[in-house]
C-alpha positions, -999 to +999 in steps of 0.1 A: -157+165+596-128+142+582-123+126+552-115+087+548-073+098+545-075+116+576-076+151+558-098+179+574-125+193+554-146+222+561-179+231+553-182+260+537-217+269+527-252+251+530-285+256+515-297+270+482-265+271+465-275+270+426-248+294+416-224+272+435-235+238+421-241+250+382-208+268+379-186+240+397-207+211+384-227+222+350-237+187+342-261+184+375-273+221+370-306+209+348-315+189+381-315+223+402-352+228+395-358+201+417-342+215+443-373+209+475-391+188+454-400+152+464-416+120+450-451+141+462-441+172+441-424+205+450-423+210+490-457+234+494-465+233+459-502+244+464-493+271+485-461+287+480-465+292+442-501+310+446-487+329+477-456+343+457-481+351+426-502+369+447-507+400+466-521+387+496-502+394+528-497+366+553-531+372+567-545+367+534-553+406+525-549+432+501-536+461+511-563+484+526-586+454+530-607+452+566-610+420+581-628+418+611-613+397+643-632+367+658-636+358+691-613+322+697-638+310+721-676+323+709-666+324+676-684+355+676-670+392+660-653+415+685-663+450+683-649+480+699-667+510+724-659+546+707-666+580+716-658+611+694-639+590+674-616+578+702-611+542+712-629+532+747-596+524+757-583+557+752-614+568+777-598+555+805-577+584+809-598+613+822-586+640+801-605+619+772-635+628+788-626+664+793-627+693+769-629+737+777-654+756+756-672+786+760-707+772+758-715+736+766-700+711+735-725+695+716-741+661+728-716+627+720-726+600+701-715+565+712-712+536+690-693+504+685-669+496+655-654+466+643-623+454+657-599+440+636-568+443+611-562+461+577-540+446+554-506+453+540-509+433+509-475+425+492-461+428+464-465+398+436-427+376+434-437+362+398-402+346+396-402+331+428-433+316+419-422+303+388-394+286+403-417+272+436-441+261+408-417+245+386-430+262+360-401+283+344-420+292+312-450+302+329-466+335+318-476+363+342-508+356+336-509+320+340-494+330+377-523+353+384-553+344+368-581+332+391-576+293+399-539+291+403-544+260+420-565+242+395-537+247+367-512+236+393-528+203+397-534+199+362-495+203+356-485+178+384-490+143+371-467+156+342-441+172+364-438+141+387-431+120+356-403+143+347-389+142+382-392+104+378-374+106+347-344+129+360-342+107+392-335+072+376-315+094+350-292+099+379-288+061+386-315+064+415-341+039+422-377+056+426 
């Protein structure tokens, strides 16, 4: 990349640089907040924040929660053959189906289980949220209260108008 006089400059670094930009240029750093956010509101502002506040995983779980799969073409549940125990799968080997004992083992019940995943839940990233919501000065229990969403678009008309403020503050046109 060149500059007008010929000079060389190089880029060196990209990307969320707040550090960068409030140490080297402190009168932009109140404008960081909006940092993803356009004349719509914050990029994924209905679902990062709530994500990041809660302790869902990616699948939507808690952790130790059961969520059964669905069939993509009946739409139906899948469920899975087991014996002893042991996943029909596992029966195709033919040592599954063998055991040694004295006197004859006792009869073996067959059933089907749910197929499916358990979650992994995650941990709650209360700042993170904060700062996808931008909502620095919200409480923790603001961020995980049921209806995370409801306060979030109860907040936006307000924190559009400020982002409308800051723009033209900056010589913009919105």
């Amino acid at each position: 990349m060149t500059h007008g006089d010929g000079k060389t400059l190089w880029l060196n670094s990209c990307g969320c640089v707040h550090d960068a930009i409030a140490a080297h240029l402190p009168q932009l750093a109140k404008y960081i907040k909006w940092h993803l956010c356009s004349s719509n509101g914050p990029l994924h502002y209905f679902t990062n924040a709530p994500y990041l506040a809660g302790d869902r995983d990616c699948w939507g779980l808690r952790k130790g929660e059961f969520r059964q799969s669905i069939d993509k073409t009946s739409g139906l549940p899948e469920w899975e053959l087991t014996l002893k125990g042991v996943s029909a799968s596992a029966t195709l080997c033919p040592t599954a189906c063998k055991t040694t004992s004295a006197t004859e083992p006792p009869p073996v019940t067959v059933r089907w289980k749910p197929c499916g995943m358990i979650g992994k839940g995650k941990e709650r990233e209360l700042d993170a949220a904060r700062n996808a919501a931008v909502w620095p000065k919200a409480t923790n229990e603001e961020l995980t209260a049921p209806d995370l969403k409801k306060r979030l678009a109860a907040r936006l008309p307000a924190l559009l108008a400020d982002f409308h403020a800051d723009i033209e503050e900056l010589g913009f046109t919105f």
